[in-house]
N, C-alpha and C positions, 0 to 999 in steps of 0.2 A: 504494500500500500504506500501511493507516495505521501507523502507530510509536507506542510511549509508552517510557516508561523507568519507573524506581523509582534513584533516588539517595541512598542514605542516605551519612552525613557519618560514620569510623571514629572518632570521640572516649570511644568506650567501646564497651563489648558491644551490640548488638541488643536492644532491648526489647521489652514485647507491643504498645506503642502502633504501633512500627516495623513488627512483624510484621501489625499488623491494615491499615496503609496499603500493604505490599506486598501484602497478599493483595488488599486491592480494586484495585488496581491490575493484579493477575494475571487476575482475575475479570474487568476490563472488556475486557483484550488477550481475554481466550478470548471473550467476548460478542457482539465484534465485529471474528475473527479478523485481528486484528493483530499485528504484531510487538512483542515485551516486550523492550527491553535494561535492560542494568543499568550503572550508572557509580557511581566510587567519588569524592567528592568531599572530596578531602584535600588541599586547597591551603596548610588553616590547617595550616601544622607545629607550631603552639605547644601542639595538642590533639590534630593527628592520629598515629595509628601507625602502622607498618607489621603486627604485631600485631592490630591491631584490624579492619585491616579485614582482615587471614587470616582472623579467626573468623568477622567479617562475612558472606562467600562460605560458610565452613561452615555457619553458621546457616541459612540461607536456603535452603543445600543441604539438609539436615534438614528444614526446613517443607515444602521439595516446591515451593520456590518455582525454577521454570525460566522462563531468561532466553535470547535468540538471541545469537547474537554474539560477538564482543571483548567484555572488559570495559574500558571507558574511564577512564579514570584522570587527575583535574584535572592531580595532580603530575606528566603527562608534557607539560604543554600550557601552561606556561606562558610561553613565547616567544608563542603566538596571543594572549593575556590582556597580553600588552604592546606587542604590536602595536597594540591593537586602542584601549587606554586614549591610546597615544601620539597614534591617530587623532581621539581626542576631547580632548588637549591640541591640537592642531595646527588642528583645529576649532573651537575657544576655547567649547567645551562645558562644560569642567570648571574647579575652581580649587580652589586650594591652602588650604588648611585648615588652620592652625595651632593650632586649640582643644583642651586637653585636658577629658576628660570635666568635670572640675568646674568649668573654663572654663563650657562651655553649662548646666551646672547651675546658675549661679550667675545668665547669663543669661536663663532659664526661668524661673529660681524670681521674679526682680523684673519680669517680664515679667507670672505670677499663672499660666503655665502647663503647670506640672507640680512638682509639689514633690518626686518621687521621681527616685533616682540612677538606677534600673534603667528608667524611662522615656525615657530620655535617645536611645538609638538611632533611637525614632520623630520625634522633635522636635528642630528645630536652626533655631535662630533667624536665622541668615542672618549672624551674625557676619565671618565674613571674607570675605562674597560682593561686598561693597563695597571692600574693601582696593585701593588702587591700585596699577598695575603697578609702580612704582621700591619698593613696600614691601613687595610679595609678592618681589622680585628678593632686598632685600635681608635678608630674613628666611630667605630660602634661603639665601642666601652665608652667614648668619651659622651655619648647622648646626643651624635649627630643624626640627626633624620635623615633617611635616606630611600628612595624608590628604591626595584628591581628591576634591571633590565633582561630582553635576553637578549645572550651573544649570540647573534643571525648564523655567524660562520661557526663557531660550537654548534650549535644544532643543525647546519645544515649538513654539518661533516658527519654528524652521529647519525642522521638519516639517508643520505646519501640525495640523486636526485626526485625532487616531487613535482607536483605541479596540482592545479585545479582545474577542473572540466564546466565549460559553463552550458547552456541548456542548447547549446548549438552542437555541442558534443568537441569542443576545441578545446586543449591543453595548454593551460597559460604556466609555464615553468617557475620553480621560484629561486629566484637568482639571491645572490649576496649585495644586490644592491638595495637588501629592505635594511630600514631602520630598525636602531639596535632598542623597540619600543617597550615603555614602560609597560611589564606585565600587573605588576606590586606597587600601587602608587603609596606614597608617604601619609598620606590621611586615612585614605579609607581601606589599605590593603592592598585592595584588588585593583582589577584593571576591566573596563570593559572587554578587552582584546582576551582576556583570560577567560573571564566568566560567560563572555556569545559562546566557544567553540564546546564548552562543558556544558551550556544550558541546549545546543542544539546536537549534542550525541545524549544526551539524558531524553529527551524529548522523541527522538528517532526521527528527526528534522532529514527529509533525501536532497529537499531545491530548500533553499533560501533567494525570496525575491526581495532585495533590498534597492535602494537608490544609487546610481553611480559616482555619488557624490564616497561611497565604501567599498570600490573598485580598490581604491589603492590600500587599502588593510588586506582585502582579502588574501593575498601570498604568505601576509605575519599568518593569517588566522591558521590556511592550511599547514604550516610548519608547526607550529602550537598543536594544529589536529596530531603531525607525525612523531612529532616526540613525545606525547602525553598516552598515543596509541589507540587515538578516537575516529571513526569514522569522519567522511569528508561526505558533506556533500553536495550539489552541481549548483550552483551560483545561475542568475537571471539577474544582471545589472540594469535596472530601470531609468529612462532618461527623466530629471528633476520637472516638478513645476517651478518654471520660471516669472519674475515681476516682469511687468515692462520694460523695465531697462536691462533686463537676459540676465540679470542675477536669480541665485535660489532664492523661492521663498521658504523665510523662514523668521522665526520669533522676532528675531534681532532688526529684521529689515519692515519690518509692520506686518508682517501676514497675520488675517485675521482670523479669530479662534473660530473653532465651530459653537464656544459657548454663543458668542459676540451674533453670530449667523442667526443662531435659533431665536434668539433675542428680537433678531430685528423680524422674525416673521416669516423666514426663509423657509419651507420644506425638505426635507432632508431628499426628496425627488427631485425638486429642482437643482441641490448642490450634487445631486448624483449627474446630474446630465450634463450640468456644468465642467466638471469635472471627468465626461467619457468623452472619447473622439478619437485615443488614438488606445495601444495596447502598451504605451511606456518607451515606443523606440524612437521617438524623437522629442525634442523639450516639447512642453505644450506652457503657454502664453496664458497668466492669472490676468483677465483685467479688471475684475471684479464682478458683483450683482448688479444688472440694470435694475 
């Protein structure tokens, strides 16, 4: 039986760009009757509610968006997601990270590559991937906080070559030029990039149809599948809903909630139509409700 899911993160209300990726994502389970679950991924407490994702499930109820199942919830699973990092400490996969953001910004910027702060998650210069062991020991002893990274080339060499298959049946290889990304972040533990690839082998997840705005994770995720020993599986990257000016929408740029929509009167038929016209393979253009 195939599986997918839709996972939205509860850090605010539901948007239309959210609603437009759960709806293709609804579309593909009915296409090629599969199973749709839903998981709530709220690991980050610093942003997420409990609040938020109440409405979340309301929302979604409203669009007509139906799900099989439990609803999965990161925040009940966090014992797996420390298991699972301990096993890639004890693997000598990962390593301790002492930099704070203006740390690698400061290295980036005299390096020549990237001169912005908000770049910084993609790029990391490898600063403490050389530290030797008696000075990661004693940076720890001293109460330094510090993320996990993993070393790309460590786990690539321990698995040899992989790659992921996306729903065209094409093999995109995963090279040594991914970032060395935080698995174990310094606040909350974990890492989104940890907790997706365990919440969607626990699940029995076959297609993940996400937004292609999570093309470029996808190669961390599948090496994370091969060293941990978790099923992979076949990716569907969906083209964004775009503003008028061909940016994403999304929270930051004013895309508006679906609370905001119901509010003014909207039908959740009409923001479905609004919302159909293509199947995800080219942007499609928000310009609002007439």
């Amino acid at each position: 039986m195939q599986r997918t899911r839709f996972a939205p993160s509860p850090t605010g209300h539901l948007h239309v760009g959210n609603a437009y990726s759960a709806l293709l994502c609804r579309q593909w389970a009915e296409d090629n009757e599969a199973e749709l679950l839903l998981r709530i991924e709220d690991i980050d407490f610093n942003r997420c509610r409990p609040a938020y994702a109440a409405d979340l499930i309301d929302d979604l109820r409203w669009l007509g968006f139906e799900w099989q199942g439990d609803i999965r919830y990161q925040s009940r699973h966090l014992d797996e997601y420390a298991q699972a990092l301990k096993k890639l400490k004890d693997d000598g996969l990962v390593y301790p990270c002492f930099c704070t953001r203006r740390d690698i910004q400061r290295e980036i910027e005299a390096a020549g590559l990237a001169p912005h702060l908000e770049d910084i998650p993609e790029i990391y210069p490898g600063t403490c991937r050389d530290l030797g062991q008696s000075e990661r020991d004693q940076k720890i002893a001293d109460g330094m906080p510090c993320a996990w990274r993993l070393d790309v080339q460590a786990a690539l060499a321990s698995v040899g070559d992989i790659g992921w298959r996306d729903t065209g049946g094409r093999l995109h290889p995963v090279t040594a030029q991914l970032n060395d990304a935080v698995i174990g972040r310094k606040d909350i533990g974990f890492s989104y990039h940890l907790a997706v690839v365990l919440d969607d082998a626990a699940q029995g997840i076959t297609h993940v149809i996400r937004g292609d705005d999570l093309i470029s994770s996808t190669g961390l995720h599948r090496l994370l599948q091969a060293v941990l020993g978790l099923s992979s599986p076949v990716y569907l990257h969906h083209a964004m809903l775009l503003d008028t000016r061909g940016e994403r929408l999304a929270k930051r740029n004013g895309a508006p909630s679906l609370r905001e929509i119901r509010t003014s009167g909207v039908s959740a038929d009409t923001l479905r139509r609004l919302l159909s016209g293509n199947a995800g393979s080219a942007p499609m253009i928000w310009t609002g409700i007439e």
